[in-house]
VEXPA-944470 format. One line per field, with one value per residue: residue number from 1; residue in three letters; z, y, x of N, C-alpha, C in turn. Coordinates in steps of 0.001 Angstrom, whole numbers, plus 524288, in hexadecimal, padded with zeros to 5 digits. Layout:
N
num <- (NUM|...)
residu <- (ALA|...)
n.c3 <- (Z|...)
n.c2 <- (Y|...)
n.c1 <- (X|...)
ca.c3 <- (Z|...)
ca.c2 <- (Y|...)
ca.c1 <- (X|...)
c.c3 <- (Z|...)
c.c2 <- (Y|...)
c.c1 <- (X|...)
END
This chain:
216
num <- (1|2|3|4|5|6|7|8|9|10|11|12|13|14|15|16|17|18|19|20|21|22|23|24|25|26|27|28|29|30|31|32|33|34|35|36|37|38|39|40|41|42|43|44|45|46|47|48|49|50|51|52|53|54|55|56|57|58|59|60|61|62|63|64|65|66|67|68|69|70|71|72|73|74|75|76|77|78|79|80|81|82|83|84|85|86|87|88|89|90|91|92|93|94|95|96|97|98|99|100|101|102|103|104|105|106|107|108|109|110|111|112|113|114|115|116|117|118|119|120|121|122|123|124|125|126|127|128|129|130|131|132|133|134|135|136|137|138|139|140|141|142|143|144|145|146|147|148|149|150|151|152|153|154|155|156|157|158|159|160|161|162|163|164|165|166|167|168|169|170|171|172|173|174|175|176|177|178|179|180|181|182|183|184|185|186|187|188|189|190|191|192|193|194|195|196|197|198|199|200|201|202|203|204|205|206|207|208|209|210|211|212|213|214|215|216)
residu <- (UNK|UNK|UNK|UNK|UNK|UNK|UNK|UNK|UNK|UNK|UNK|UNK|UNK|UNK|UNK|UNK|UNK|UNK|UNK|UNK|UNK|UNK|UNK|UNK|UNK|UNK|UNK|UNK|UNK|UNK|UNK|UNK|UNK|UNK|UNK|UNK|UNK|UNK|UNK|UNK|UNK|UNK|UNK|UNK|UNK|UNK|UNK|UNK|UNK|UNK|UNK|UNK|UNK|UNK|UNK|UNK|UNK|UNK|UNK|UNK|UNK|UNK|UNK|UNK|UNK|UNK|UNK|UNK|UNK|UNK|UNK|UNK|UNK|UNK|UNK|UNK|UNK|UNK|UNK|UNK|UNK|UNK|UNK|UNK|UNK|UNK|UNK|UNK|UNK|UNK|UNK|UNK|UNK|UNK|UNK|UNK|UNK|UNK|UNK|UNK|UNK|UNK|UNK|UNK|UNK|UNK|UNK|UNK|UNK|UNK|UNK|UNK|UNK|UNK|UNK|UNK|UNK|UNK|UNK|UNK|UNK|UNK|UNK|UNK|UNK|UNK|UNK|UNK|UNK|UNK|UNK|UNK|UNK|UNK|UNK|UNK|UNK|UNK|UNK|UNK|UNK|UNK|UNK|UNK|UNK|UNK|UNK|UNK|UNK|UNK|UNK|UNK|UNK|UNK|UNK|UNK|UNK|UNK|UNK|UNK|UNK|UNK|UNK|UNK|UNK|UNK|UNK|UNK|UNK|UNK|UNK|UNK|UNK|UNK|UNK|UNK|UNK|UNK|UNK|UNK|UNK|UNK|UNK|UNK|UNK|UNK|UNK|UNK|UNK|UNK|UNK|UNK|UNK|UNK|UNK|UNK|UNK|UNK|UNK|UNK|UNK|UNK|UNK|UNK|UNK|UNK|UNK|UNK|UNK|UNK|UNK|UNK|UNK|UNK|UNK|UNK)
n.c3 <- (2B12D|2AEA4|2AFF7|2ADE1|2B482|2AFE7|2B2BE|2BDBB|2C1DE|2C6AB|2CA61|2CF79|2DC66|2E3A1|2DAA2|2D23B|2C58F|2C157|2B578|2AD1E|2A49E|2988B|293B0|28772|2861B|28C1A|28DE8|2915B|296A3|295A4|2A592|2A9CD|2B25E|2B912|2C1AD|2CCEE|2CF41|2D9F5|2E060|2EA2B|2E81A|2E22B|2DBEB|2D495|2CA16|2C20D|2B49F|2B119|2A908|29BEB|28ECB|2863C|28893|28B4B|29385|29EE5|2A9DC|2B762|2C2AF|2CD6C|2DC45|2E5EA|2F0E9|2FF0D|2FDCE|2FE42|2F32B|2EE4C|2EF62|2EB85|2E272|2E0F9|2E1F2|2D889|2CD58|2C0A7|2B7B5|2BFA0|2C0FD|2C02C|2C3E6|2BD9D|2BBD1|2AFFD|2A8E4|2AB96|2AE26|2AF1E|2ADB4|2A542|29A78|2948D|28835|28390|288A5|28ED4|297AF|2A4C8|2AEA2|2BC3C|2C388|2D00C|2D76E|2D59A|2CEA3|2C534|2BECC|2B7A9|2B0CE|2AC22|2A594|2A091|29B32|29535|28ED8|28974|28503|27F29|2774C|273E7|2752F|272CE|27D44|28476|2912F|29E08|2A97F|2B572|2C0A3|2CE74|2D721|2E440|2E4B0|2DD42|2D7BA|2CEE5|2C71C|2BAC6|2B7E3|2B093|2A666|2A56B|2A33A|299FC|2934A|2939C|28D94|28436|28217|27D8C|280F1|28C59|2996A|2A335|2B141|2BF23|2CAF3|2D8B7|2E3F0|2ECDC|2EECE|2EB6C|2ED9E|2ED25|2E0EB|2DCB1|2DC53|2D682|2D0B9|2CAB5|2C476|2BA32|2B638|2B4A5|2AE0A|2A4CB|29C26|29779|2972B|29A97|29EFF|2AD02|2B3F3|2BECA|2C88E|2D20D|2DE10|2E630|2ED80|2EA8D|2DF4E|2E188|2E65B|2DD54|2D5F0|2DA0C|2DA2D|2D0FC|2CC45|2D323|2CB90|2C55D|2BE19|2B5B1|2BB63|2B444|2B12C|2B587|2B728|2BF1E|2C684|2CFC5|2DA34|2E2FA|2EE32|2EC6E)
n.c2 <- (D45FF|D43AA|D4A22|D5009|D5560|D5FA2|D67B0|D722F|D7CF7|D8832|D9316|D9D19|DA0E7|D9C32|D94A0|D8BED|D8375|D7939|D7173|D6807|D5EB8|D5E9A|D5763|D520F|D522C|D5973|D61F4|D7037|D7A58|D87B1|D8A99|D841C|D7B44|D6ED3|D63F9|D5EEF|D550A|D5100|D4685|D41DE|D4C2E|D56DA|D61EA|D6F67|D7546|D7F8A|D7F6A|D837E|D8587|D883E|D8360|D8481|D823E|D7858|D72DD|D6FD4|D76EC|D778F|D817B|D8536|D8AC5|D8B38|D82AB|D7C68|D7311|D6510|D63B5|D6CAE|D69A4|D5FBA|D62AF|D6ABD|D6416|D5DBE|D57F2|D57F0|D5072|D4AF1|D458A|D4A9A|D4A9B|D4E58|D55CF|D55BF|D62E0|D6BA0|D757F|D8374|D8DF8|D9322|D9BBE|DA488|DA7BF|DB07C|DB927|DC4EF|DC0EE|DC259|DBE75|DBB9E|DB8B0|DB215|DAF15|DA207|DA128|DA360|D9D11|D96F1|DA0B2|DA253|D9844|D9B0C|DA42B|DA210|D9BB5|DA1C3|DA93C|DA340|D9FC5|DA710|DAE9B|DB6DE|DB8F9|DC3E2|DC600|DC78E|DC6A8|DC5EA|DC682|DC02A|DBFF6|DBC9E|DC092|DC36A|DBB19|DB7F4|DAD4D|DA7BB|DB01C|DB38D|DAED7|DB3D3|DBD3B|DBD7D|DB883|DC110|DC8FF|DC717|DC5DA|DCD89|DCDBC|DCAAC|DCD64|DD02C|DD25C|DD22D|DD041|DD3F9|DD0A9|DCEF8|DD614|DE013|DE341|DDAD5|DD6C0|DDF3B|DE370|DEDF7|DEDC3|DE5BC|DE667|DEE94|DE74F|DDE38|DE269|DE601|DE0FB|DDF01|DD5BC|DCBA1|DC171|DBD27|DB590|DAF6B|DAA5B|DA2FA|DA4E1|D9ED3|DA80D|DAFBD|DAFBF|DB068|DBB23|DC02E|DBE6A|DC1DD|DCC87|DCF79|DCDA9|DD3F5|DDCD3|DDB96|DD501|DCB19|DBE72|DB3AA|DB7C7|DB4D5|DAE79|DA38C|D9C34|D9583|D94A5|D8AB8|D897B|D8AE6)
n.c1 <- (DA4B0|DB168|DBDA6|DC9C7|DD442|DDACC|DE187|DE3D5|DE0AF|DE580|DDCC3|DDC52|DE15D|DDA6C|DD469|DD1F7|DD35C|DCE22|DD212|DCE13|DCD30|DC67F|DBD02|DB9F4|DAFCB|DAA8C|DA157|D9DE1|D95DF|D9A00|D9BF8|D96C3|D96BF|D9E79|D9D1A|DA4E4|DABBA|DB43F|DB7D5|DAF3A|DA9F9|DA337|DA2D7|D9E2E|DA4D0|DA51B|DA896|DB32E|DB938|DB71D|DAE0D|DB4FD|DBE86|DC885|DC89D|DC434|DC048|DBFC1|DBD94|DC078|DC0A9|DCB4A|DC9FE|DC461|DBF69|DBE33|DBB01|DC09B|DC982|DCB99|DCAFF|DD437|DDCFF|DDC8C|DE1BF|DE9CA|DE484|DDE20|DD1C3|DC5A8|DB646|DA9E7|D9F73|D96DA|D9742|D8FBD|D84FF|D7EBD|D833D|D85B3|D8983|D82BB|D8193|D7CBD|D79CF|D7F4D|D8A51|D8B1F|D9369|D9776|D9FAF|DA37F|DAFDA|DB36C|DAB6F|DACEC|DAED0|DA719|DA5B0|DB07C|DAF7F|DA621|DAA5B|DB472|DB10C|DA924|DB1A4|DB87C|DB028|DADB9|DA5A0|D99A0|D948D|D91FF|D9CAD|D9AAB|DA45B|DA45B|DADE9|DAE07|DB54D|DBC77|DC67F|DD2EA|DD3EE|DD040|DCA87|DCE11|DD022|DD6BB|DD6C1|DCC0D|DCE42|DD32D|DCC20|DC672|DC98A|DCB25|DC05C|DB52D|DABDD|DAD89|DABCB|DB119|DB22A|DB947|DB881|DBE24|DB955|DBEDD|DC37D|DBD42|DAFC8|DA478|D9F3E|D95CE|D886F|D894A|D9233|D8F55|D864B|D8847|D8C58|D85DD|D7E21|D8326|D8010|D7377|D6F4A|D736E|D77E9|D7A64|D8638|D8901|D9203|D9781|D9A7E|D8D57|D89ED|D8EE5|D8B17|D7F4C|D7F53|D82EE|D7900|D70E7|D7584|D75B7|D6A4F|D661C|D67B8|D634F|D6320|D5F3F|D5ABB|D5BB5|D63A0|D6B69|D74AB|D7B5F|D8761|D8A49|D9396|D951F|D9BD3|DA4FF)
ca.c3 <- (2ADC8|2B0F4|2AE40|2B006|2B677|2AB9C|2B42D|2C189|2BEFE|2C9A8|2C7C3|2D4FE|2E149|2E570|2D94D|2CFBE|2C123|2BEA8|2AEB4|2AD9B|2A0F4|296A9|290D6|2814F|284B0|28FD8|28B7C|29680|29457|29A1B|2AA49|2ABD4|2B58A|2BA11|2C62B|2C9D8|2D153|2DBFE|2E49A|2E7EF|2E9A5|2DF6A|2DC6B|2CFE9|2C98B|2BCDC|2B0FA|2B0BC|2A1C5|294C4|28C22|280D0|28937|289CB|297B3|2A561|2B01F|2BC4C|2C455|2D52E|2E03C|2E8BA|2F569|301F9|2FFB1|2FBB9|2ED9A|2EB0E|2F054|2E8AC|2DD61|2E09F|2E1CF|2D389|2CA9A|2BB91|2B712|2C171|2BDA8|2C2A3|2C20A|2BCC1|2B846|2AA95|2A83E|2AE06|2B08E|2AB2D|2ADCA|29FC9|29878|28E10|283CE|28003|28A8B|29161|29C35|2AA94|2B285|2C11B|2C612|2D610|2D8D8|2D2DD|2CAC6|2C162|2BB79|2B259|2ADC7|2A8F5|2A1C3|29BD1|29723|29216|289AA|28558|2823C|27941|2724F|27302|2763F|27325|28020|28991|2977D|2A18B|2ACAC|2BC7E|2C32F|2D181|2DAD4|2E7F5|2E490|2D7DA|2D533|2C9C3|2C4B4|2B865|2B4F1|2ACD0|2A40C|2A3F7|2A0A9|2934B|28F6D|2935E|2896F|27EA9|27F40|27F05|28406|2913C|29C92|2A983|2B70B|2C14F|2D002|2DD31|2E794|2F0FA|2EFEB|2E958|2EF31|2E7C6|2DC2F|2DFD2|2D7E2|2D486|2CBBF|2C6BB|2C1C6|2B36A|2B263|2B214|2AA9E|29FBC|298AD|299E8|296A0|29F1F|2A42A|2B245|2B5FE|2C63B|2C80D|2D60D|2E4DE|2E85F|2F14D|2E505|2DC11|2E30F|2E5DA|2D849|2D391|2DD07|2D6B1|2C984|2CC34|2D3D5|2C840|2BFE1|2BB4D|2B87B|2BEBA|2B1F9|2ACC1|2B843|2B85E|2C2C9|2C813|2D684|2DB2F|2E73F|2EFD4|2E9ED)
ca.c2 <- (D4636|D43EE|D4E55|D4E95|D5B85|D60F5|D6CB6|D72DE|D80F3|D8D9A|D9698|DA0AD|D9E4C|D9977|D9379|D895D|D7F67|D74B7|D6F74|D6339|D5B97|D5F5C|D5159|D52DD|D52E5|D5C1A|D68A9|D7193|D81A9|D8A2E|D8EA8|D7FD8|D7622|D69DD|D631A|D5CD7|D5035|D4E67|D42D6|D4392|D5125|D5811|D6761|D6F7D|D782D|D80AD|D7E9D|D89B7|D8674|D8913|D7E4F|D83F7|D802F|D7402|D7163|D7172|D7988|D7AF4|D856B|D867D|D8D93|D8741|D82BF|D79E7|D7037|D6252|D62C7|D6F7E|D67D6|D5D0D|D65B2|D6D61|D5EB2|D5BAE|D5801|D5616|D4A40|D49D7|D4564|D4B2C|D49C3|D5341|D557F|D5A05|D6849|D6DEF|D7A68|D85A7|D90F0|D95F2|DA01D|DA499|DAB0F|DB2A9|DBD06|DC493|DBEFE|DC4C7|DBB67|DBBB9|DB315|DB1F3|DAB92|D9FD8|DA0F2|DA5BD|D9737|D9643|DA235|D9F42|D94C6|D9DA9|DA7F0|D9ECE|D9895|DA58E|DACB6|D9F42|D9EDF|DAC2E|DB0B9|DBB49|DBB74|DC8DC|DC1E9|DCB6E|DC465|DC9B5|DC23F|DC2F8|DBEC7|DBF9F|DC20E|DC46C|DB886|DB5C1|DA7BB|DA7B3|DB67D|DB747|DAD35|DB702|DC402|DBCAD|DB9B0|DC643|DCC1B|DC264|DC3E8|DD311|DCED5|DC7D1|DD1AD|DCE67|DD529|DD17D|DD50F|DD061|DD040|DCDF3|DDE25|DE326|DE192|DD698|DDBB7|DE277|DE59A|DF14D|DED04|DE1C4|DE8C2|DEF39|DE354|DDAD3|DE4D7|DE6B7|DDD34|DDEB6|DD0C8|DC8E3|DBD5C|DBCF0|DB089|DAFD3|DA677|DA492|DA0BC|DA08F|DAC4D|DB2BD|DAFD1|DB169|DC00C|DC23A|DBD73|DC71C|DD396|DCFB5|DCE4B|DDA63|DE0C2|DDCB4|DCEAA|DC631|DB90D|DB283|DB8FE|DB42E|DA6A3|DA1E9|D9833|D94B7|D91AE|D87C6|D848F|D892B)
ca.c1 <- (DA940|DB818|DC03F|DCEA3|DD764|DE119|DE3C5|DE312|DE366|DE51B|DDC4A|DDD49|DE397|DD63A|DD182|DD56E|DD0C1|DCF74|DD2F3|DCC2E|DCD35|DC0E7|DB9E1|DB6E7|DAA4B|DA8A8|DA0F6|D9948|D9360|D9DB3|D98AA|D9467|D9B7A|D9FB2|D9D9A|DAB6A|DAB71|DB6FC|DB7E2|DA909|DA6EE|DA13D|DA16F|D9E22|DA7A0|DA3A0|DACBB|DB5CF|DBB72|DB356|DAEB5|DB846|DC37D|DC90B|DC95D|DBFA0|DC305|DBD30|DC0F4|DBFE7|DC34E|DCCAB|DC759|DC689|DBC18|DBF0A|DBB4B|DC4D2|DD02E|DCD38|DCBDC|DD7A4|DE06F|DDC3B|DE774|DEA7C|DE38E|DDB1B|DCC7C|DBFBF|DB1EF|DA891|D9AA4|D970C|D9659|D8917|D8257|D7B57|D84B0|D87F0|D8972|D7D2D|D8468|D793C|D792E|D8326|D88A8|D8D89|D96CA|D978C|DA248|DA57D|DB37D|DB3CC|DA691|DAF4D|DB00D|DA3FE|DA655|DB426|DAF48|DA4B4|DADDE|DB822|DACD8|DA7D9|DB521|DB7B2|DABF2|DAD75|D9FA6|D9A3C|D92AC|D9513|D9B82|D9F09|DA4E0|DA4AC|DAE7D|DAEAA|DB9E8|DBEC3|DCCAF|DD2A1|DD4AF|DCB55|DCB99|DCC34|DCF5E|DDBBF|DD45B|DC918|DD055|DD575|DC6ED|DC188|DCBB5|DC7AD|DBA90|DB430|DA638|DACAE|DAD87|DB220|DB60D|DBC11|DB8E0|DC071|DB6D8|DC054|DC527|DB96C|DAA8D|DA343|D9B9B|D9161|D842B|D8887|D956B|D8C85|D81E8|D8793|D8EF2|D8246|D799D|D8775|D7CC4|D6DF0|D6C72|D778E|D784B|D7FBE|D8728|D8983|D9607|D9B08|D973F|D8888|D8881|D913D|D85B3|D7A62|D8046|D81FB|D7690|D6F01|D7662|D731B|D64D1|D6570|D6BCB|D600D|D63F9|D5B1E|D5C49|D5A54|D68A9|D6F2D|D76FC|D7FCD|D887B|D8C07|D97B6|D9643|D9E8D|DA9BD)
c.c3 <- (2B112|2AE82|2B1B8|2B120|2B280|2B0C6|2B9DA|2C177|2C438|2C677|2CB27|2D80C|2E495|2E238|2D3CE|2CAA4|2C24F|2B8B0|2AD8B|2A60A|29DEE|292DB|28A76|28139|287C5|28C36|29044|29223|29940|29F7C|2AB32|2AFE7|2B6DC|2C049|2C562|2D093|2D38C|2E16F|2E59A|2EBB3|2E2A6|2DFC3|2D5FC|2CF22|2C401|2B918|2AEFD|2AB08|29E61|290E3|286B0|28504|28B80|28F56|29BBD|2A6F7|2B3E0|2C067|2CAA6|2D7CE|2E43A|2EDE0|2F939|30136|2FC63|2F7C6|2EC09|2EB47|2EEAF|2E336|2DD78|2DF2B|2DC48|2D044|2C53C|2BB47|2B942|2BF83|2C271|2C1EF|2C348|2BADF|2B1AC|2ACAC|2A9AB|2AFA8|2ACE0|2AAB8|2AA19|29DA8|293AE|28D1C|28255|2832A|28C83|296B9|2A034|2AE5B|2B684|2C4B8|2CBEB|2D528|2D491|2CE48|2C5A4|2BBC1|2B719|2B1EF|2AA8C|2A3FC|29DF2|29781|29401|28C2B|284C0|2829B|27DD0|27503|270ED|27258|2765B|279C7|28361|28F40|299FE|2A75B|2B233|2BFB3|2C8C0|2D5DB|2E049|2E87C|2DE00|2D51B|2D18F|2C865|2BDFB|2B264|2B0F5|2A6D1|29FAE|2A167|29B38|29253|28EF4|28E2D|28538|27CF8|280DB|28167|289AD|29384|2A237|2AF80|2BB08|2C819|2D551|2E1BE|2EDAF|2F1AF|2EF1A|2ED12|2EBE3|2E31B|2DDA3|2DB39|2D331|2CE97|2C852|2C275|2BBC2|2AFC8|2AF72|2AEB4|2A521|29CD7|2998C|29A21|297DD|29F74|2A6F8|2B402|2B9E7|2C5C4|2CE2C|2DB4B|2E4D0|2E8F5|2EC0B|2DFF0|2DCE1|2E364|2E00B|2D53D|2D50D|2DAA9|2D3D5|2CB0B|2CF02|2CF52|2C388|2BC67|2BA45|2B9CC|2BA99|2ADFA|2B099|2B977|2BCBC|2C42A|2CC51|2D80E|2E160|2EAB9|2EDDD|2EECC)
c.c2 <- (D45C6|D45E5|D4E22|D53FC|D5B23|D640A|D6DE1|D7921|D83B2|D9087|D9C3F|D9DAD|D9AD8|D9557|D8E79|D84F9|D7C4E|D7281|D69FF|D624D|D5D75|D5A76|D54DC|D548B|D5678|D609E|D6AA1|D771D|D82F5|D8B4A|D88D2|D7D11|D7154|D67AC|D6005|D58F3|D4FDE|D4B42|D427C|D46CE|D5266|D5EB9|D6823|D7422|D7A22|D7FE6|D8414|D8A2A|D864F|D8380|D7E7D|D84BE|D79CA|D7091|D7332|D72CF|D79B5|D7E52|D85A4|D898D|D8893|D863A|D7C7A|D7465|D6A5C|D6189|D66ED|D6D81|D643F|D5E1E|D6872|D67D7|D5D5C|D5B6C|D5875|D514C|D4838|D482A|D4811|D4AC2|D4E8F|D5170|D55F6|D5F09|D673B|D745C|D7DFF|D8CF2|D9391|D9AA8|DA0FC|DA92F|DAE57|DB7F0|DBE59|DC204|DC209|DC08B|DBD7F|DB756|DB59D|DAF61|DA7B5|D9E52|DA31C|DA0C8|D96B6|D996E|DA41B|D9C83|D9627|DA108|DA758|D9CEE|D9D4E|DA7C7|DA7DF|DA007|DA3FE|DAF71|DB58D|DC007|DC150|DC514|DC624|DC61C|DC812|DC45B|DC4C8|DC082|DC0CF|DC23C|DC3B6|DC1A2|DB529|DB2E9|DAA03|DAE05|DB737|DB5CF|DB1E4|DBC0B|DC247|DBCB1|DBDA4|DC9C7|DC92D|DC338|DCA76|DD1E2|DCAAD|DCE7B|DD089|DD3B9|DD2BD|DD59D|DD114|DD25B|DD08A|DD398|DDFF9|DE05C|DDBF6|DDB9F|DDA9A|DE410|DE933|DF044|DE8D8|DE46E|DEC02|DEC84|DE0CB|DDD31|DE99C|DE3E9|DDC2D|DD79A|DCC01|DC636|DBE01|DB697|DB1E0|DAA4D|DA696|DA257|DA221|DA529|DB033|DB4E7|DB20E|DB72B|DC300|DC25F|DC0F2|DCBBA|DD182|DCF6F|DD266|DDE91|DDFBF|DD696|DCC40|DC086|DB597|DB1A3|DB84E|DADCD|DA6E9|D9D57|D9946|D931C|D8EDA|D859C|D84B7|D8DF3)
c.c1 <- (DAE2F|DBD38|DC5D1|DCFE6|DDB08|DE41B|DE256|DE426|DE17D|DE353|DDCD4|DDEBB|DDF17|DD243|DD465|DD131|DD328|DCECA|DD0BF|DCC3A|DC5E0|DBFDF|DB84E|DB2A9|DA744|DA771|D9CE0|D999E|D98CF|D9ABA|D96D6|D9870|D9A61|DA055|DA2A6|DABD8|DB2A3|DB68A|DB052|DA66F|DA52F|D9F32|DA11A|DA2DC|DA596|DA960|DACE8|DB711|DB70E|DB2AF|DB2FE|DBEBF|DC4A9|DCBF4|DC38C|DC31B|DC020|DC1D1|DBE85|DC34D|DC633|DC944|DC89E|DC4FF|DBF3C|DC03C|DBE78|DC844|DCF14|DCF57|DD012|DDBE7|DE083|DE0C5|DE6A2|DE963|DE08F|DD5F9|DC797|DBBD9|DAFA4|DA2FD|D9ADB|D9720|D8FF1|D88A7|D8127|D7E64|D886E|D8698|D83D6|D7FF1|D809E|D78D5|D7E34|D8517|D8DEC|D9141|D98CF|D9B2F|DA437|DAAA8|DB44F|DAF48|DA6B7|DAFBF|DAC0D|DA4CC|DAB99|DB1D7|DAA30|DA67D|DB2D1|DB537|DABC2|DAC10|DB69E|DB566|DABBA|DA527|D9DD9|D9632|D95C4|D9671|D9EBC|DA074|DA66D|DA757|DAF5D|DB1F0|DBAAB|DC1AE|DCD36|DD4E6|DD15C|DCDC0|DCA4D|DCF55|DD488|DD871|DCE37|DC847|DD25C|DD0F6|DC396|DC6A6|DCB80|DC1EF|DB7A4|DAED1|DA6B7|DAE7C|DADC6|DB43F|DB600|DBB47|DBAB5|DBC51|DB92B|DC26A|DC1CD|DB3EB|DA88C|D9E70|D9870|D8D1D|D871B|D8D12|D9256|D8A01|D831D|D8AA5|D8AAC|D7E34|D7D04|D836A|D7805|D6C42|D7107|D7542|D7C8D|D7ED8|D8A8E|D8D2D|D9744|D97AE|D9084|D87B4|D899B|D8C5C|D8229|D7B0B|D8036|D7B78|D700F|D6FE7|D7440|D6BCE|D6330|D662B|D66DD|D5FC0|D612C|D5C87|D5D73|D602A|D6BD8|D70D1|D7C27|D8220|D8B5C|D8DD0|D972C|D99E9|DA530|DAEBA)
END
C-alpha cells in the first residue's frame, strides 16, 4: 500500500507519530501492524490508532539508525510504502484482560483501548504501564479514557526511580481475575522476564500473549 503523511506528531522528548492518510478500504483488528517500506529497508511498526478513528498512526522511539532518520525527515505529503495490516495480537473480548506494556510497547495497546472505550466494551482491561522516566507516551490521552470508561484500570510505574516490578506487586494484579488473559508488550528481554513471573505466579502459558519489540 501507499500511504501519504498528514502529520508528524511529538509524542516525548524521545518519541514521536506518524498520521498517515487512511484508504476507504483499509480495515485491520486493533494490536495488529504494518510493515513500512523506506528506501529499501524495511522495519515493522504496530498501528498505534484504532480502527474507529479516521487516521493511521505509527508511533517510534527516536533513534540513530538509518531508517529512524529517514523516518524522523518525513514531511507533509510525503508517500510511503506499507504492508497490509497483519498479526494475531488482539484483544478476545470474552475474558478479562491484563496489559503489560515496556517503553514503547505501549503502542498496540493504545490502539486496543481507543477501540474498546469507542465501542465501549464491556470487557474488564487493567493496564500495567512500565517506563523508564515519566514520560509515558501516550498518558494524558489515557487518563481521559480511564475516566470514561469504569471497567479500564491503569497504573503507572517509573522504573527509572522505583525498582522494576517485581513478582510480588504483580501477583494480585494478575490473580484481580481468575480467568485473565495477560498481554506482554515491549523489548525481548522485557517480555521474556515477564512472561517468567506470570507463569511463576500460576499462569498458564495458554493465557499468555505477547508481542516483541525488535530492534527498537
Amino acid at each position: 500500500m501507499i500511504l501519504k503523511v498528514l502529520k508528524r506528531k511529538i509524542e516525548t522528548r524521545n518519541s514521536f507519530s506518524l498520521i498517515l492518510e487512511k484508504p476507504a478500504a483499509f480495515n485491520f483488528y486493533p494490536g495488529q501492524y504494518l510493515d513500512v517500506k523506506l528506501a529499501n529497508d524495511t522495519r515493522t511498526f504496530t498501528i498505534s490508532s484504532s480502527p474507529t478513528e479516521n487516521f493511521i498512526m505509527i508511533t517510534a522511539k527516536k533513534g540513530r539508525s538509518r531508517f529512524k532518520k529517514m523516518m524522523e525527515k518525513l514531511k507533509i505529503g510525503d508517500l510511503i510504502t506499507t504492508s497490509h495490516p497483519a498479526g494475531t495480537f488482539t484483544l478476545d473480548e470474552s475474558t478479562p484482560a491484563v496489559f503489560i506494556a515496556g517503553g514503547i510497547g505501549i503502542t498496540p495497546f493504545r490502539s486496543i483501548i481507543k477501540s474498546a472505550v469507542d465501542k465501549k466494551l464491556p470487557t474488564s482491561i487493567t493496564l500495567i504501564y512500565s517506563n523508564s522516566d515519566n514520560n509515558f507516551i501516550f498518558k494524558d490521552e489515557l487518563v481521559t479514557w480511564q475516566k470514561q470508561t469504569p471497567n479500564l484500570k491503569m497504573m503507572y510505574h517509573n522504573s527509572g526511580q522505583n525498582c522494576r516490578l517485581n513478582r510480588t506487586q504483580l501477583e494480585p494484579i494478575v490473580h484481580m481475575y481468575g480467568d485473565a488473559t495477560s498481554y506482554l508488550a515491549g523489548t525481548p528481554k522485557m517480555v521474556d522476564g515477564f512472561e517468567k513471573m506470570l507463569l511463576d505466579l500460576g499462569i498458564d502459558k495458554t493465557n499468555i500473549r505477547y508481542d516483541k519489540f525488535d530492534g527498537y
